[in-house]
N, C-alpha and C positions, 0 to 999 in steps of 0.2 A: 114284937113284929116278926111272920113268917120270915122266913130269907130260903129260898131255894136254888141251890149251884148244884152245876151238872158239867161233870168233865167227862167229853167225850173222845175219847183216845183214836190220836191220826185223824180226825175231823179237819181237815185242809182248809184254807182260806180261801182256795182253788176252787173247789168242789160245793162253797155257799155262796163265793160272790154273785151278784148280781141276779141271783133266784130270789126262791121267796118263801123259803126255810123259817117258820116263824116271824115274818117281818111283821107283822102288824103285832104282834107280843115281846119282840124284842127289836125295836125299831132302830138301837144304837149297838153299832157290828164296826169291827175292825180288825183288821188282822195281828196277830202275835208274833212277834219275833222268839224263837225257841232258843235253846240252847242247843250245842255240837253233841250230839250221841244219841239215844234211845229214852227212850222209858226210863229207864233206871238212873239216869239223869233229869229228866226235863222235870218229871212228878215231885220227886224232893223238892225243887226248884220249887214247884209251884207252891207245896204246902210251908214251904219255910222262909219263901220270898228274897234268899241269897242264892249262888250259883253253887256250882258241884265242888269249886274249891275251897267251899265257906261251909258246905252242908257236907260234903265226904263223902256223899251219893254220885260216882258216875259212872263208869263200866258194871259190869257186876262181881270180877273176878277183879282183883289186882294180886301184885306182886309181893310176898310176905312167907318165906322160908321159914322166918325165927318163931312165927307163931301161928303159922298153917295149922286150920283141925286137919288136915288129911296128911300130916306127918307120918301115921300110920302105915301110911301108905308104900314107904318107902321099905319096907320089910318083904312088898312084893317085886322090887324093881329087875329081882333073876329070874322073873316068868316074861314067856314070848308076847308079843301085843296079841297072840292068835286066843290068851289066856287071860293077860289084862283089859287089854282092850278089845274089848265086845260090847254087843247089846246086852247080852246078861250082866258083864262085871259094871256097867256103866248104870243100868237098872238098881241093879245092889246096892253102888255108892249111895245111889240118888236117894234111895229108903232111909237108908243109913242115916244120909245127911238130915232128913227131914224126921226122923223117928227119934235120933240118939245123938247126934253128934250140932244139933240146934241151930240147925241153918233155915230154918223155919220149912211152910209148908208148900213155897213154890221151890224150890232147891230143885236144879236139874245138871246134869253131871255134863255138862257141856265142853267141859275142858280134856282133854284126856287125860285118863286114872294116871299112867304114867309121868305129868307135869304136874297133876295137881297138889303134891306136898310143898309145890314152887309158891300155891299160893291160897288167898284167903278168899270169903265172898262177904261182900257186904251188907244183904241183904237179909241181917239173923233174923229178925225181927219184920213184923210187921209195920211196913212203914205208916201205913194207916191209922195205929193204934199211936196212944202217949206213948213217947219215948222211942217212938219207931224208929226215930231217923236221929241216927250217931252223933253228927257236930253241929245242928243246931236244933233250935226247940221251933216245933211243928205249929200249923193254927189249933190243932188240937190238942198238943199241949197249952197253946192259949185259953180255947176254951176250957178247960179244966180249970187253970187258974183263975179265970174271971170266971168262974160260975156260969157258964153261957150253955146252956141245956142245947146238946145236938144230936141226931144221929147220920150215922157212917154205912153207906151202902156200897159194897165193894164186890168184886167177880171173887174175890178168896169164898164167899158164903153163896154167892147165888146169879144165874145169868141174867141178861139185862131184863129179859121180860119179866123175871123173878124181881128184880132189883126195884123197877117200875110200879110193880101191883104193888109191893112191901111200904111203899114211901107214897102211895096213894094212902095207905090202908093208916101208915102213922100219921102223917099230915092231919089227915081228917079226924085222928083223935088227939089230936095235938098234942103228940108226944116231945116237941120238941121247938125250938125257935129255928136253928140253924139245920137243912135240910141238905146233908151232901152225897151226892148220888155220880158215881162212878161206872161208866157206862163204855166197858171194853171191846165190844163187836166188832166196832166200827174198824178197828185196827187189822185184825185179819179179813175181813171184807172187804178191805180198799188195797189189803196185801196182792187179792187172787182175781179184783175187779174195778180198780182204778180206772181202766182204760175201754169201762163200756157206763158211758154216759146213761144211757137207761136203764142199767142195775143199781149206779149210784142214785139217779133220781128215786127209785122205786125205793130203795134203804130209807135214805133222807125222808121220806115220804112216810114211813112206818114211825119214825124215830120224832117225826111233825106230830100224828097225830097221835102219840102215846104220849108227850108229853105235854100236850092240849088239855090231856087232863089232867095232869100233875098240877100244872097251871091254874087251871079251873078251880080246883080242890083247894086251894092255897088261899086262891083270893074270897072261896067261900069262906075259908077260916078268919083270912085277917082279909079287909078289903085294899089293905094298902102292900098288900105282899110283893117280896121283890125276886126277881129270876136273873141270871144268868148262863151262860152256857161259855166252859172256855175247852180249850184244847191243847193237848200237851206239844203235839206238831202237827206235821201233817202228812204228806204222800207223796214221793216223788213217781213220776213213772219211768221205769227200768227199759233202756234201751239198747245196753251191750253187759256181758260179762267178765271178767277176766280172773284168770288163774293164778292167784298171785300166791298159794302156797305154791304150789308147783313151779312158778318162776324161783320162790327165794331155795328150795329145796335143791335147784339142781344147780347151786352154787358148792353144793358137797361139803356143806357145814354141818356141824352136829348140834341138836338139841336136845337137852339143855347143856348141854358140855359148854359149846361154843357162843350159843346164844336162847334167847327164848321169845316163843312171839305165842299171840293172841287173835285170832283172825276175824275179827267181829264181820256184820254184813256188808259194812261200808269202808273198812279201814282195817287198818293192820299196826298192832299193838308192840314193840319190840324192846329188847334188854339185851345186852353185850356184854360177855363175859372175858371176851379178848378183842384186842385191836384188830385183828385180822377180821372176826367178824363183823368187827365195826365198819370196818372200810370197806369189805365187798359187799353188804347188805345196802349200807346210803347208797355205794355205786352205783347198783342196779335201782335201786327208788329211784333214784333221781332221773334214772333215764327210761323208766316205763310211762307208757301215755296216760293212763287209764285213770292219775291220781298224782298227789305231790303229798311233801313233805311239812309238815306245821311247825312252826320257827317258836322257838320260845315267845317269841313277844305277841304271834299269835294267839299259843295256848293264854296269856295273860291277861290278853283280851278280850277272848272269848272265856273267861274264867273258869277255866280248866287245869290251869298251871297248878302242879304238885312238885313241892322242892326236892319228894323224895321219892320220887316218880314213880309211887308204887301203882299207877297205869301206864305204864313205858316211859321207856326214856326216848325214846321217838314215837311220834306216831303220824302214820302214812294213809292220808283221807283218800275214798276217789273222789272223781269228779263225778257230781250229779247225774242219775242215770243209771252209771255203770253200778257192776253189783259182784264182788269176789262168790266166784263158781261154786266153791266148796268151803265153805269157813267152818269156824268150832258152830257157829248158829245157824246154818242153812247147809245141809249136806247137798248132794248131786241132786236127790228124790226132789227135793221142792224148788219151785222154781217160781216164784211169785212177779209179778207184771208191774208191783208198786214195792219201794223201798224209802224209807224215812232213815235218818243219819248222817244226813249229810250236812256240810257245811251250812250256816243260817243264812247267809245270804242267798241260797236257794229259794227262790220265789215258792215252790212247790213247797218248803219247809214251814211253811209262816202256819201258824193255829190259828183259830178263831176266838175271838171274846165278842158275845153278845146278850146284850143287856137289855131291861127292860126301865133302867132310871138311868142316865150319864153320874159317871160316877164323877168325885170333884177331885179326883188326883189323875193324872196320865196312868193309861193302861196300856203300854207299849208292849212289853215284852211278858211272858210270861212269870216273869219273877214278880210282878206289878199286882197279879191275882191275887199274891196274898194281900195284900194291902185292901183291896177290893173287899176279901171276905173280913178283915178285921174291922173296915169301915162298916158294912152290911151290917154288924155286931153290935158295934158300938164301944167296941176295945182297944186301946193303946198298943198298938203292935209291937213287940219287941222284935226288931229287924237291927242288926247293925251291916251296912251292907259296905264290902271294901268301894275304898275309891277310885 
């Protein structure tokens, strides 16, 4: 039996309800509750059906001194940042990482040269591929072990309209049962265009009738072929910024002497090396508007919690909306109108799962998808999920 799934990355719950995106092909829609972070959280998620503190997948960067590959690094720490830290020295890492030092082939030097001996990235590997992903075993290392003939269409080989004609072209020669097709656009197009309704419809609209015939092709192959479409999150729209390197900065602490942080798009990553830092850094969090503080029993429940915090020992969300001015991932130059990472209970957060059969277990959250494709399968999932 065909089985065709399509994840479309930032595809909001927002931005399909109540249109008509497929509805006569996939008549059963609901929205996903996502995980706290980015990509490099939610996707593990999906392909392995437990959260980041079960899979090992969540930031990209964590904390890891004793067995940093960019230890090396530390041999340049008597050069000015007018020498280390540049576009070219930053360029060079990035080669480096992706050529010789086997951080695979998206590796990008986001952190700067001078922190980065501080830490590791987790992303060596293709998470796509068997054994992609670190602490737990993937649907694709499922299919491997049951014999489940599939293939994998990913932005790492080819863009979505490449990725579309490719899995038109296998389908039709039945190169496979399980058809998984990974379809990235959508996420930088809702980054730079969230907030103009007839852009989005006109995308939506392209992404309708291109896979109308992924569809088509499927059920010429098997007549009973089955579809779905989910999503890792979604897109909030950005309405104020705040400079929160430059707020902790002009506390006149040193990094990493004193402390180290991480300044993702939506929150701010931190480690304490002395009490002094510890105390005027919560200080000022706690009393900035723009964002609060995640309590341990938070992170536990949103299954994020790491006992050995090698993604901070604190970490400082904003509130929906806002969006840190300058971080390691979005310099001054880009300014995008939509931002995803924010807390899950953001309405704007929620993914989409839509279906063309009602699946017979809950598909709540996006960890649920795996369950979905092992059912689709006919496999025994091995999922052990905390309680």
């Amino acid at each position: 039996m065909v089985t065709v799934f399509v994840l479309i990355d930032a595809l909001g719950w927002k931005y399909v309800e109540g249109g008509d995106f497929l509805t006569d092909l996939l008549p059963i829609r609901k929205p996903l509750r996502t995980v706290l972070g980015f990509s490099s959280g939610a996707i593990p998620t999906i392909l392995t059906g437990v959260p980041p503190a079960q899979n090992g997948h969540w930031n990209l960067f964590y904390y890891d001194p004793q067995t940093s590959p960019f230890r090396w690094l530390r041999y340049f720490q008597f050069l000015p940042d007018f020498l280390l830290d540049t576009r070219v020295s930053r360029k060079i890492i990035k080669e480096l990482g992706r050529r010789v030092l086997g951080m695979g082939p998206l590796f990008d030097c986001s952190v700067s040269p001078r922190l980065l001996p501080l830490f590791n990235y987790v992303e060596k590997r293709n998470i796509y591929d068997p054994k992609g992903i670190v602490g737990a075993s993937s649907i694709f290392d499922q299919f491997i072990a049951r014999g489940v003939p599939y293939c994998s269409y990913t932005y790492h080989e080819a863009s979505d309209a490449e990725i579309l004609r490719q899995a038109e072209h296998d389908i039709r020669a039945r190169k496979a049962e399980f058809f998984f097709l990974y379809l990235s656009e959508m996420d930088m197009f809702l980054h730079m265009h969230c907030n103009e309704p007839g852009e989005v419809e006109k995308r939506l609209q392209w992404y309708d009738e291109e896979l109308r015939k992924i569809f088509a092709v499927a059920r010429e192959v098997d007549s009973e072929a089955t579809f779905a479409i989910a999503s890792d999150h979604g897109m909030t729209p950005v309405q104020r910024t705040f400079d929160l390197v430059k707020e902790i900065e002009s506390l006149g602490l040193r990094m990493p002497e004193d402390y180290l942080a991480v300044y993702d798009s939506t929150m701010g990553r931190f480690w304490f090396f002395n009490d002094r830092a510890r105390q005027a850094i919560l200080s000022r969090l706690q009393d900035l508007p723009c964002g609060r503080l995640l309590t341990d029993a938070e992170l536990h429940q949103l299954g994020i919690f790491f006992a050995d915090r090698r993604y901070g020992q604190v970490v400082f969300l904003l509130h929906p909306g806002w969006l840190i001015s300058d971080s390691d991932f979005n310099g001054p130059s880009w300014r995008p109108v939509g931002m995803h990472g924010y807390h899950p209970d953001d309405s704007y957060s929620d993914g989409v799962f839509l279906t063309s059969e009602a699946p017979t277990m809950p598909v709540e959250s996006i960890a649920d998808v795996y369950l979905w494709m092992a059912e689709a399968t006919h496999i025994a999932p091995s999922v052990e999920r905390a309680s």
